[in-house]
C-alpha positions as CSV (number, residue, x, y, z in Angstrom):
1,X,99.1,130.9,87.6
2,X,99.8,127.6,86.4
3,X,100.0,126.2,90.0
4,X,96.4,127.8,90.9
5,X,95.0,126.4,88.2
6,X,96.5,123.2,89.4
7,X,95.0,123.4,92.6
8,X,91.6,124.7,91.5
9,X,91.3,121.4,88.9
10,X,92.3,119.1,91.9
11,X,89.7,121.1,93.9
12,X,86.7,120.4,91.6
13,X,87.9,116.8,90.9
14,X,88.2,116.0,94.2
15,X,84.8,117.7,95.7
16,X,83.0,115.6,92.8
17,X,84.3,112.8,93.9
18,X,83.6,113.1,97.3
19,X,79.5,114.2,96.0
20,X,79.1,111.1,94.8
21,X,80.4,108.8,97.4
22,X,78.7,110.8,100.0
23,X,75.4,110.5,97.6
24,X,75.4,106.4,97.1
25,X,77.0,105.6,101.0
26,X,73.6,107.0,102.1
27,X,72.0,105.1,99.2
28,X,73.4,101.9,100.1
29,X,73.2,102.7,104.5
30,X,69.7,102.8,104.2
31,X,69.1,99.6,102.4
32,X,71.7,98.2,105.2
33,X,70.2,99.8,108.3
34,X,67.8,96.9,108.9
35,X,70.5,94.9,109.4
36,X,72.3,96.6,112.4
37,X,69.5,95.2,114.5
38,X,69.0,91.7,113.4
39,X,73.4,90.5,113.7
40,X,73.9,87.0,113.8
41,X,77.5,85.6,113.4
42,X,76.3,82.1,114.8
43,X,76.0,80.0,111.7
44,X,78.9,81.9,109.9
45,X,79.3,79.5,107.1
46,X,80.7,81.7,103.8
47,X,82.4,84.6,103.7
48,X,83.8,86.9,100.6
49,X,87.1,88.7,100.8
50,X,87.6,91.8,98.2
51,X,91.1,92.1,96.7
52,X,90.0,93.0,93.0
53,X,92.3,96.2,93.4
54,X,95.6,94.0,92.6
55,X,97.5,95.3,96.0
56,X,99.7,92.4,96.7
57,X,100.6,94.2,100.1
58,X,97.0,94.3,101.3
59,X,96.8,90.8,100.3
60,X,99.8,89.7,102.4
61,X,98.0,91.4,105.4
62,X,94.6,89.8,104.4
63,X,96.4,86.5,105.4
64,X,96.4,86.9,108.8
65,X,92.5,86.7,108.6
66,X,92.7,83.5,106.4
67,X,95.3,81.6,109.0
68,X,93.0,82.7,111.6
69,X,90.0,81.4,110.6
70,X,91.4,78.3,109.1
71,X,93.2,77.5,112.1
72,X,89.9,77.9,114.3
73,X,87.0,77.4,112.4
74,X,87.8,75.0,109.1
75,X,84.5,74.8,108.3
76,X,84.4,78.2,106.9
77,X,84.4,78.6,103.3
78,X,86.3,81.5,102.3
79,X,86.3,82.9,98.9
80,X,89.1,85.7,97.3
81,X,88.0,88.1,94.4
82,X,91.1,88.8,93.0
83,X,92.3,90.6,89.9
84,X,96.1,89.4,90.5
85,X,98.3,86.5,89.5
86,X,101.0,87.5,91.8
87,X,97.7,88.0,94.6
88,X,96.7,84.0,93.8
89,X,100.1,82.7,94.1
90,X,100.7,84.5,97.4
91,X,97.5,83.2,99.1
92,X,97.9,79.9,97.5
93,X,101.3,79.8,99.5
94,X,99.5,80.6,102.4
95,X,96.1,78.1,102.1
96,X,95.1,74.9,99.7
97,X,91.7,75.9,100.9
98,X,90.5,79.3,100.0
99,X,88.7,79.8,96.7
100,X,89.5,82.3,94.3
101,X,87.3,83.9,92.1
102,X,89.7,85.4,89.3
103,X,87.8,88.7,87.9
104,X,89.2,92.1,86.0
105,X,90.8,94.6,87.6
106,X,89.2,97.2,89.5
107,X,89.8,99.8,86.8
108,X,87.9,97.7,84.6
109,X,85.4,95.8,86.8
110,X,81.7,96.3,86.6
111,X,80.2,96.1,89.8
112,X,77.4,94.0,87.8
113,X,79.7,91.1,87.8
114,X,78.8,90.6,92.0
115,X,75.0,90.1,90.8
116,X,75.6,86.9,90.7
117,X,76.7,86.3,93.9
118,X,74.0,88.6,95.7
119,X,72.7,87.0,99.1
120,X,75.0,84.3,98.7
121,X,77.6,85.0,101.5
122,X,77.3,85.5,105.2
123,X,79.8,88.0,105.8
124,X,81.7,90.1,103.5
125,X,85.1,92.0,104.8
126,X,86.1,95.2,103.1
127,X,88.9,96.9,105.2
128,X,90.4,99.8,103.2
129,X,90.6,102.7,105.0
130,X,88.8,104.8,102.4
131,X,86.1,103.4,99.6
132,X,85.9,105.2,96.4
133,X,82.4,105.3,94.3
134,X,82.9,101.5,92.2
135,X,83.5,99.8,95.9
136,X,80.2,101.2,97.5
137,X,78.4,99.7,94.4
138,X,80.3,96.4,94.4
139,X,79.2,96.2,97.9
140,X,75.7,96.7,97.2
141,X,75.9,94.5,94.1
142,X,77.2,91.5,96.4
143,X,74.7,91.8,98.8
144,X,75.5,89.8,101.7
145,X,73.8,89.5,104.7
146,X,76.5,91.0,107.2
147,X,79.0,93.1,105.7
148,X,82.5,94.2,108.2
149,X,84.3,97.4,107.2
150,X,86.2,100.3,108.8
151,X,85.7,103.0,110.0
152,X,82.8,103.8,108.0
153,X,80.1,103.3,110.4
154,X,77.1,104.1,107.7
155,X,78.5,101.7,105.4
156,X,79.1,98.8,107.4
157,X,76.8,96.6,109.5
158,X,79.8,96.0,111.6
159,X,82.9,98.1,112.1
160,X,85.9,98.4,113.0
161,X,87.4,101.2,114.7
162,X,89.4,103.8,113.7
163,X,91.9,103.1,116.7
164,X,92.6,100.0,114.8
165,X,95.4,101.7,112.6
166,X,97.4,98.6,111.2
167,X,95.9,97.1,108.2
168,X,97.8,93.7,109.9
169,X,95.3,94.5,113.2
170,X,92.1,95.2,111.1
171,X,92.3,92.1,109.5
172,X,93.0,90.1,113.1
173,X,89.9,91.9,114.8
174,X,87.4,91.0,112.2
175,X,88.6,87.4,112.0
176,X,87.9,87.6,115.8
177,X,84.5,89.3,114.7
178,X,83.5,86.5,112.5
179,X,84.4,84.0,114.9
180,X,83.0,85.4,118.0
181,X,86.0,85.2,120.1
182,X,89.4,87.5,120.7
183,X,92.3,86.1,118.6
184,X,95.8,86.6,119.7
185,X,97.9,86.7,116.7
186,X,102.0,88.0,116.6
187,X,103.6,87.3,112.9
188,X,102.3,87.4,109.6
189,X,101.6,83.7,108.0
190,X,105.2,83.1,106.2
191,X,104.6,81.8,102.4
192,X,106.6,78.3,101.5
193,X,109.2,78.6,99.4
194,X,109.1,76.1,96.8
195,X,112.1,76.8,94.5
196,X,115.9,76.8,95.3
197,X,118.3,79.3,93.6
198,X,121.3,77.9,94.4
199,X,123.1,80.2,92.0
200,X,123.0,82.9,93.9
201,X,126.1,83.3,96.4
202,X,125.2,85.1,100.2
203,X,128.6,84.5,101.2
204,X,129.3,87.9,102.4
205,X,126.5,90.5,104.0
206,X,123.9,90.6,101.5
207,X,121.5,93.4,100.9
208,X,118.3,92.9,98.8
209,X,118.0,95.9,97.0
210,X,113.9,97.0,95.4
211,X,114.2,100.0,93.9
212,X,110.2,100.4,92.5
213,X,107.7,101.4,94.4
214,X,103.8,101.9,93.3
215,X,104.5,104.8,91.0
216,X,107.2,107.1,90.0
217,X,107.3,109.4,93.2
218,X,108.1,106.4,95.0
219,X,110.7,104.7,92.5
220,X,114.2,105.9,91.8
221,X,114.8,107.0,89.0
222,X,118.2,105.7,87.3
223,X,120.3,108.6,88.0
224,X,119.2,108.3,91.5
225,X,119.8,104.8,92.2
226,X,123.4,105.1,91.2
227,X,123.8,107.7,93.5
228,X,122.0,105.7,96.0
229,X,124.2,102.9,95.3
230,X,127.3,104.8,95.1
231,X,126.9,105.9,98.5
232,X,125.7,103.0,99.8
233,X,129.5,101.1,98.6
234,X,131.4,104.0,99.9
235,X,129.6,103.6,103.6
236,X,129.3,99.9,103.7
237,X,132.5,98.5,101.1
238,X,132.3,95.0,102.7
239,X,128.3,94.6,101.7
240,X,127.1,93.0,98.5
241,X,123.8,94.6,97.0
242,X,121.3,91.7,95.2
243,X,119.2,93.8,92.8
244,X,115.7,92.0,93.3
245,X,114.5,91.4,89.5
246,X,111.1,93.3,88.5
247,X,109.0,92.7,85.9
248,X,109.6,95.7,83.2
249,X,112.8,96.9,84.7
250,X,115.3,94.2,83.7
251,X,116.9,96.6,81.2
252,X,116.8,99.2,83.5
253,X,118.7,96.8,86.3
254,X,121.2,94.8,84.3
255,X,122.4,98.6,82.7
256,X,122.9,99.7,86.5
257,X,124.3,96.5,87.3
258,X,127.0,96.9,84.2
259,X,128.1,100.4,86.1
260,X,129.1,98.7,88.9
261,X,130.9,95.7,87.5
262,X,134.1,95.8,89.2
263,X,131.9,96.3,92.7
264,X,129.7,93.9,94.9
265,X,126.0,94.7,92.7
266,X,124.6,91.5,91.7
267,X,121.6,91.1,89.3
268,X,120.2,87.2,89.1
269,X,120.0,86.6,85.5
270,X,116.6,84.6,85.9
271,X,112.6,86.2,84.9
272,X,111.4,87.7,87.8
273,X,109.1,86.1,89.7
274,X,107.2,85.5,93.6
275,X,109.9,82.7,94.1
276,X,113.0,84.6,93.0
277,X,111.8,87.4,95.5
278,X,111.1,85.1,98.1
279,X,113.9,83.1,97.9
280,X,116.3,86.2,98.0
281,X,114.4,88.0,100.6
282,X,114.8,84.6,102.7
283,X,118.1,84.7,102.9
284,X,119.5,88.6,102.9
285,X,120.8,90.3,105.7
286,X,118.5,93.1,105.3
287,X,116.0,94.2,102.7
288,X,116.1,98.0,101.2
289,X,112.7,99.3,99.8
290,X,110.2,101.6,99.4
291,X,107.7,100.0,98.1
292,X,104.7,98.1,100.7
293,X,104.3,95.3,98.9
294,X,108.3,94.4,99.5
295,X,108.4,95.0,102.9
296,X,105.3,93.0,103.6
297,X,106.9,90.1,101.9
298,X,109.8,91.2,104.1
299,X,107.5,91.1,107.0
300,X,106.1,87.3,106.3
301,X,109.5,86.1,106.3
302,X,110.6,88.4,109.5
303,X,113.7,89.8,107.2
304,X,115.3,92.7,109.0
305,X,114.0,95.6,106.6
306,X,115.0,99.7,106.2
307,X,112.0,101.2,104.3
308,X,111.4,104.5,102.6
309,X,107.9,106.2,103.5
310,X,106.6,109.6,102.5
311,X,106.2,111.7,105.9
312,X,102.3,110.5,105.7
313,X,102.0,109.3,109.2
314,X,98.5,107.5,108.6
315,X,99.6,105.8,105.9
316,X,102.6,104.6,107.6
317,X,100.9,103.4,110.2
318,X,98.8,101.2,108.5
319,X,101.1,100.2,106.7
320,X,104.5,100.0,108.4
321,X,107.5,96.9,108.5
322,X,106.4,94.3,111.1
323,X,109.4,92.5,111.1
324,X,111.1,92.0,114.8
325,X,114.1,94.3,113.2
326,X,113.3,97.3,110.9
327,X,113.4,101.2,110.6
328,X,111.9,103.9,108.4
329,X,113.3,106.6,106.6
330,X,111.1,109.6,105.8
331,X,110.7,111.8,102.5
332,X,108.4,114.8,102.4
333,X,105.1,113.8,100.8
334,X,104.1,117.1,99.0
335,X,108.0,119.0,97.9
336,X,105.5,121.7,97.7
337,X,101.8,123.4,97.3
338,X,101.7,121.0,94.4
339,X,104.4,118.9,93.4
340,X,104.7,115.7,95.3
341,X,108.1,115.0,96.9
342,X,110.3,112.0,95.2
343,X,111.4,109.0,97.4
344,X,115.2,109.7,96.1
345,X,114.8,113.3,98.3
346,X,115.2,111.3,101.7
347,X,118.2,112.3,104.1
348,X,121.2,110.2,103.1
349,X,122.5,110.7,106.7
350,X,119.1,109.4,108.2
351,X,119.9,106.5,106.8
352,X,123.2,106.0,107.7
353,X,122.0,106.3,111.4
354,X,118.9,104.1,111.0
355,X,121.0,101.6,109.3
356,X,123.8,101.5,111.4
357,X,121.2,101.6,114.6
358,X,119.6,97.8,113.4
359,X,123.6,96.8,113.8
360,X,123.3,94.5,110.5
């Protein structure tokens, strides 16, 4: 019963939602449709990128556009709306050049705040795969005269299409849009690395180990990750696992760290930050994750990665390692009708064969 009732609550949640969307997309398509006959990407001269959500891992992708057009149109002025420290700091590793225009997180943004800047940019590039209600309006509220999206073709005066899975390929075809010719481009921009740790030993095959992912379904829990871990040290004796800090779960790490004292788990004893991360993922053997935004940094740097992905093949897709030497491990999405699956419930033996396959 309790299930059903489950299901019928998502159901009505869910068919709102989708009411609404469907009500303001044609709201804002017809104020757009004058537009789809009167394109002109000439005299591209300013252009607004959206990352108010916070997703560091679509901002690592969004990069790709930036090197792009910086590389071969300077002139551009390109402007980031971000909600994110660790968002700035990434793109400031990648460009001195674009300007960011810190504003509230999504959750908290009023689409009000792009009045401001209505009419003011050429282009705008929103490239999720799926806009929720507060994104159509933030469109509408910025206003600008050509507007790039995808997949959406009421939405968006220009769009890309859905054969264009990889959020790393969306960004490279409207970079190619905005500057009206195809654009060849293999590797993520890598980040500079600014700060030396020198106190951390890779002497020995290293493993950078990052535990948390985007919420609990995709973290492991502490129970699990000593198992995990457990395993991992009876499999692979001669490897040394670097436990990448994260901000909140120091306690959580240095206690899993203690149960393994007399074994090769290392925790830096150092805040967390972008540099820490970078510098360790720099210099690992191979980086253990399931979480996007980790094996997008991975990615940058080319590190050899074995992810965790919930068996959503869309998602992973658009989302998948890029580096030259990775694999993926599955877990089931939904354990049931209900219940999402946890990222502990992968096959262990799956990733003894996938891990043994990148011969590390």
């Amino acid at each position: 019963m309790l299930n059903k009732l489950k299901l019928v609550t998502r159901y009505l949640r869910d068919e709102s939602r989708r009411l609404k969307i469907l009500y303001f997309t044609v709201l804002f398509s017809r104020k757009r449709k004058k537009n789809k006959s009167n394109i002109d990407l000439s005299s591209v001269k300013k252009v607004a990128l959206l990352r108010y959500d916070g997703k560091l891992g679509d901002a690592i992708m969004m990069c790709s556009l930036i090197d792009i057009i910086e590389k071969n149109s300077p002139d551009i002025e390109l402007t980031l709306f971000s909600s994110s420290t660790l968002v700035n700091e990434w793109v400031k590793k990648i460009s001195e050049k674009v300007k960011i225009i810190e504003c509230e997180h999504k959750k908290k943004l009023s689409p009000e705040f792009f009045n401001k800047f209505s009419n003011y940019f050429d282009v705008a590039v929103e490239l999720k795969h799926s806009l929720d209600l507060k994104d159509i309006k933030i469109l509408r509220s910025l206003n600008p005269k050509i507007n790039i999206g995808y997949a959406k073709s009421s939405m968006f005066d220009i769009v890309i299409p859905e054969g264009f899975k990889s959020s790393k390929d969306r960004q490279i075809k409207a970079a190619s849009i905005i500057l009206g010719k195809d654009v060849v481009s293999t590797r993520i921009p890598p980040p500079k690395i600014d700060k030396d740790f020198d106190f951390i030993k890779f002497e020995r095959k290293t493993i950078a180990f990052n535990l948390f992912g985007a919420n609990k379904y995709r973290s492991f829990s502490f129970d699990s990750a000593v198992k995990l871990i457990n395993n991992w040290l009876a499999e692979w004796p001669d490897e040394k696992i670097i436990l990448i800090p994260v901000p909140g779960k120091m306690e959580f790490l240095a206690k899993l760290e203690s149960i393994f004292s007399n074994k090769n788990v290392f925790l830096p004893k150092q805040d967390p930050s972008l540099d820490l991360s970078l510098f360790i993922l720099s210099k690992c053997d191979l980086c253990f994750t399931p979480d996007t935004s980790v094996v997008h940094m991975a990615s940058a740097l080319n590190t050899p990665t074995l992810a965790i992905y919930h068996d959503n093949i869309a998602n992973y897709e658009g989302w998948k390692p890029l580096s030259d030497n990775s694999r993926t491990v599955f877990y089931k999405e939904m354990a049931n009708e209900v219940d999402r699956g946890y990222v502990s419930d992968f096959d262990w033996h799956q990733l003894v064969l996938a891990k043994n396959d990148m011969k590390i």
